[in-house]
C-alpha positions in Angstrom: -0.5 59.3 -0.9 -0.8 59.8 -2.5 -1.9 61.0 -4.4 -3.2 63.3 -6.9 -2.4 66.9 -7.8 -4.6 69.5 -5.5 -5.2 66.3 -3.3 -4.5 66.0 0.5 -0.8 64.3 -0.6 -0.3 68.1 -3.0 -2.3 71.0 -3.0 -0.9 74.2 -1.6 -3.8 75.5 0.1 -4.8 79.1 -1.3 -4.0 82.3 1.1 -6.6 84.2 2.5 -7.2 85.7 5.6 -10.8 85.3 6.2 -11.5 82.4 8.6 -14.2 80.0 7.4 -17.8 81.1 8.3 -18.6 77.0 9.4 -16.7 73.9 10.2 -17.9 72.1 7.1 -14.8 72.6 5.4 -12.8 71.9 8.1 -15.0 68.1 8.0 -14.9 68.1 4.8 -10.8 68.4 5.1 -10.6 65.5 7.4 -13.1 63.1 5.8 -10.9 63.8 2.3 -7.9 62.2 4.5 -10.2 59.8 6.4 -11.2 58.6 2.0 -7.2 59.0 0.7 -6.2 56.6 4.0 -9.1 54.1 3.4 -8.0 53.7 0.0 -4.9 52.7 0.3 -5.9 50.3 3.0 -8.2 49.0 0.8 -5.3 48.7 -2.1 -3.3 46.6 0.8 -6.3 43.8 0.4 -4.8 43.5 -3.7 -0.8 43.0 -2.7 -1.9 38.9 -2.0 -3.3 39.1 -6.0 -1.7 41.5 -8.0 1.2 42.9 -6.2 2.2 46.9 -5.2 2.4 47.0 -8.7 -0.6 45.6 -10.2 -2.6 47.8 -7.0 -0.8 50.4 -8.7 -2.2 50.1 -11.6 -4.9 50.5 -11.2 -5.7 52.8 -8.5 -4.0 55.2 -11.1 -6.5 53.6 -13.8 -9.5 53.6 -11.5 -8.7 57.3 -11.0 -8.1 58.7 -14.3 -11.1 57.0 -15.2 -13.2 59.1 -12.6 -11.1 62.2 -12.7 -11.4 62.1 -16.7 -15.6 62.1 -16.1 -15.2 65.3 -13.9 -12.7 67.3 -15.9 -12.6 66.3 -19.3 -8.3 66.6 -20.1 -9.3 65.7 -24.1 -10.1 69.8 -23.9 -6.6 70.3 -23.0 -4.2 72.4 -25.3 -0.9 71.8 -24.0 1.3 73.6 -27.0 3.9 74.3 -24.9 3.7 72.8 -21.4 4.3 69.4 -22.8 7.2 69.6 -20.4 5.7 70.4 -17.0 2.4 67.9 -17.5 4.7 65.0 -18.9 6.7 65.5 -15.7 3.9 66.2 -13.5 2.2 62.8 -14.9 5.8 60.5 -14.2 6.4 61.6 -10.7 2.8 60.7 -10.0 2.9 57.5 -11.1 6.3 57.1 -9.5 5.7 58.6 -6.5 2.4 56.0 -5.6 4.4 53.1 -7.0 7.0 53.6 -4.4 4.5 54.2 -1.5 2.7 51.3 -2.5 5.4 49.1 -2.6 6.8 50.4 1.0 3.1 49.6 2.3 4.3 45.9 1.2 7.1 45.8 4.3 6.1 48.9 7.0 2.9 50.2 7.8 0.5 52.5 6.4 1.0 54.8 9.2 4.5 55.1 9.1 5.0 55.2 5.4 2.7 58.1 4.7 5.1 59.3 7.8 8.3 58.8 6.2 6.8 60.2 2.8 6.0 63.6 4.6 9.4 64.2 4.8 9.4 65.0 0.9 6.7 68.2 1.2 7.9 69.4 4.7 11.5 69.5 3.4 9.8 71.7 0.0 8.1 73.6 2.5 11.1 74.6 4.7 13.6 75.1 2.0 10.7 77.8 0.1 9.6 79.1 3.4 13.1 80.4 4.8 11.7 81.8 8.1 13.9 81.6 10.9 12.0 78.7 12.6 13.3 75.9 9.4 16.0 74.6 11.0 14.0 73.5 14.0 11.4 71.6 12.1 13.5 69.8 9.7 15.2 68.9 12.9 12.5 67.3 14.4 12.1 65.3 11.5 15.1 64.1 11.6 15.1 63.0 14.7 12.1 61.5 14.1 14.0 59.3 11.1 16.8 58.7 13.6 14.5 56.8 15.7 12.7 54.5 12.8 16.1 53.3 11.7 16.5 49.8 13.1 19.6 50.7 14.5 20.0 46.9 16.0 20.8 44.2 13.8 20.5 41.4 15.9 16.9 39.6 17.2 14.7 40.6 20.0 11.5 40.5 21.2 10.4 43.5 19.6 11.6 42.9 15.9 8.3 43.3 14.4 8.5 47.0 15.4 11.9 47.0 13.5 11.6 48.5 9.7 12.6 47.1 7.0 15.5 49.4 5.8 13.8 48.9 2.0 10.4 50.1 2.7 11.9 52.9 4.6 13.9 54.1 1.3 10.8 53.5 -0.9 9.1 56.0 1.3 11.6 58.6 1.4 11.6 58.1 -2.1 8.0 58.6 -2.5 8.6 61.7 0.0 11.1 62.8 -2.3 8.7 62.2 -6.0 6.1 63.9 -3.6 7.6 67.1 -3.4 9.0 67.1 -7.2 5.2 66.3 -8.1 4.1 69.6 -5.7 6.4 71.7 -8.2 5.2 70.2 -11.2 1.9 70.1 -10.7 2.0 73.6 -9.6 3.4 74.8 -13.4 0.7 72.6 -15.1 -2.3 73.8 -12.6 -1.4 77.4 -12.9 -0.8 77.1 -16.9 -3.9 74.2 -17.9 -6.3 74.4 -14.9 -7.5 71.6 -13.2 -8.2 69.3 -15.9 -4.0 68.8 -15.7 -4.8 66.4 -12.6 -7.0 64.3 -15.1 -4.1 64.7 -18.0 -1.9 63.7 -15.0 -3.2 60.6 -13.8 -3.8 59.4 -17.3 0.1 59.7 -18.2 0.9 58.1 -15.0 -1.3 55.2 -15.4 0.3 54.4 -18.8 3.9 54.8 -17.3 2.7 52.8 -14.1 0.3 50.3 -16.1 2.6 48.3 -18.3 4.7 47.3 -15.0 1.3 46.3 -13.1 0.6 43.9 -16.1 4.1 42.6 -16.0 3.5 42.0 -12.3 0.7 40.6 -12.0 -0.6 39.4 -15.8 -3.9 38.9 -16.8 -5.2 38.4 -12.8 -5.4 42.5 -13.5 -8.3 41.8 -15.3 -10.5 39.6 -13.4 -13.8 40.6 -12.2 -13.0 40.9 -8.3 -10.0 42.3 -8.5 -11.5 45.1 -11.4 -14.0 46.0 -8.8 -11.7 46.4 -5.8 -9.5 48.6 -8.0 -12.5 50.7 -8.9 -13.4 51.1 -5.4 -9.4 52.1 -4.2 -9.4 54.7 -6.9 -13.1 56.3 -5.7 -11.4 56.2 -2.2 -7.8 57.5 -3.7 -8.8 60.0 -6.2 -12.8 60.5 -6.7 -13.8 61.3 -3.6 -10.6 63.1 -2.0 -10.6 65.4 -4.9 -14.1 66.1 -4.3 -14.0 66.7 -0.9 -10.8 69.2 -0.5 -11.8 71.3 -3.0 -14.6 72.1 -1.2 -12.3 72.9 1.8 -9.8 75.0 -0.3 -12.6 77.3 -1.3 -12.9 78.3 2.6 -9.8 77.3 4.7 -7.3 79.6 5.2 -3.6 78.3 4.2 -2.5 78.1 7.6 -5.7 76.1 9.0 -5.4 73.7 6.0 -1.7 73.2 6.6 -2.3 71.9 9.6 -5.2 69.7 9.6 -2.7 67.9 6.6 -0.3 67.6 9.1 -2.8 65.2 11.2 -2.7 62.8 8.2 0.6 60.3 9.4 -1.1 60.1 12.7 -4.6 59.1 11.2 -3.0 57.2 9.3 -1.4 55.2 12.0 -4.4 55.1 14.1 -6.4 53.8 10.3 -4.0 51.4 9.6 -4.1 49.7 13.8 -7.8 50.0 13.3 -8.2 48.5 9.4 -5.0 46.3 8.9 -4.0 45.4 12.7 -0.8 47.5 12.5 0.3 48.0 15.8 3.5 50.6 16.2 6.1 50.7 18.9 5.7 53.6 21.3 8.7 54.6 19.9 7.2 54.7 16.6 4.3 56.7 17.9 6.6 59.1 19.2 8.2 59.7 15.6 5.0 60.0 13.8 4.2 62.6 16.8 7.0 64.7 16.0 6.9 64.2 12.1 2.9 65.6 12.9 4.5 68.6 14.9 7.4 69.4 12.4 4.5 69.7 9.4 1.9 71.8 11.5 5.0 74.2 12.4 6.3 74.3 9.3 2.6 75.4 7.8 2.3 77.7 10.9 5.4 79.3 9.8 5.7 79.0 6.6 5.7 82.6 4.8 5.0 81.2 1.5 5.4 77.9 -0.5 5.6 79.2 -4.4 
């Protein structure tokens, strides 16, 4: 996640009906996941010295940095959309907080899962075709069977979730679809340089609770450097890569490669972090996957 505005965990793909002339965007869609998923395995390796929070930190820091080099925000003249950019900048830095601290107690897989439910639930509501009810149903089913229903040991309590991360997710699900809507105002009234002005107001909301988390550690040389590197992989080079695929996807062909992302994820965090889910688990990232390639199937408009 996820994220920064027009990234894979945001953008609203633009509408066009012209299908793309090559399957470079359609690589270049997929290898922008492949880079947001990487970096937030990469951010797991900083929980053991700085914490979800100090991670946090500064992923957000590591990406204003680079986002500030590519779209200079100090041109910004916000007058009066103070509002939607100060907005747009907290539910950022809100909404990867609480996906980074759910990535401390379920895995990546399911947690970008579980935060899906935020944007799919935006989509449904601002789609209003006939087919919403039946893939916010599948999503809920698909949260019906993550909750450890069973409170009692077995042999399969690893593949239990912890009722926490779980809320932290929807949480982030929920800041996710909030940061959509304000994101949208501030794109469509300051350009693209709000993502920059974004991620700089939510490093400095996010920021002073890394450093009381994890103190002066934030600062060393290793742990610098492995930020630097999670915000290239978080920010940088996902930016970078789906804009190219914007220029040439149709909505409806981006909407659904997006939907792909909780099972890459899944597969990324098995492959990276030794995750392994349930094949129950499996089955609910499956139909959290089918719910948010209907929904953009369907969907008659997300504005």
């Amino acid at each position: 996640m996820i994220a920064l505005a027009m990234t894979p965990h945001s953008a609203t793909a633009p509408k066009t009906g012209r299908a793309p002339s090559a399957i470079l965007p359609v690589l270049a869609q997929v290898a922008a996941m492949i880079c947001f998923i990487m970096g937030a395995s990469l951010a797991k390796r900083l929980y053991p010295l700085v914490g979800a929070e100090g991670a946090t930190a500064l992923r957000l820091l590591a990406g204003a940095v680079f986002l500030s080099v590519i779209f200079k925000p100090w041109r910004l003249r916000p007058r009066g959309h103070w509002g939607s950019l100060l907005c747009y900048g907290a539910t950022l830095g809100t909404m990867n907080l609480m996906f980074y601290m759910a990535l401390q107690t379920i895995p990546l897989g399911l947690a970008i899962s579980i935060e899906f439910l935020g944007p799919l639930c935006l989509t449904v509501v601002t789609s209003r075709t006939k087919t919403d009810l039946l893939w916010i149903g599948l999503a809920v089913v698909a949260l019906v069977l993550l909750v450890p229903l069973s409170p009692s040991p077995s042999s399969h309590a690893a593949h239990r979730l912890n009722v926490g991360g779980m809320a932290l997710a929807l949480g982030s699900g929920a800041g996710w679809a909030a940061y959509i809507v304000f994101g949208q105002r501030a794109g469509r009234a300051l350009g693209n340089s709000a993502t920059a002005a974004g991620m700089i107001l939510g490093a400095l909301l996010i920021t002073p609770i890394g450093l009381a988390h994890a103190g002066a550690a934030l600062f060393t040389l290793h742990v610098l450097m492995l930020g630097l590197i999670v915000g290239l992989f978080s920010s940088a080079l996902p930016y970078a890569l789906e804009m190219m695929a914007l220029r040439r996807l149709p909505s409806t062909t981006y909407g659904t490669l997006v939907s792909a992302e909780p099972a890459l994820g899944a597969v990324m965090g098995f492959l990276f972090l030794g995750e392994w889910l349930s094949m129950t688990q499996w089955l609910a990232v499956g139909l959290i996957v089918l719910s948010s390639a209907g929904a953009a199937l369907t969907a008659r408009g997300v504005d």
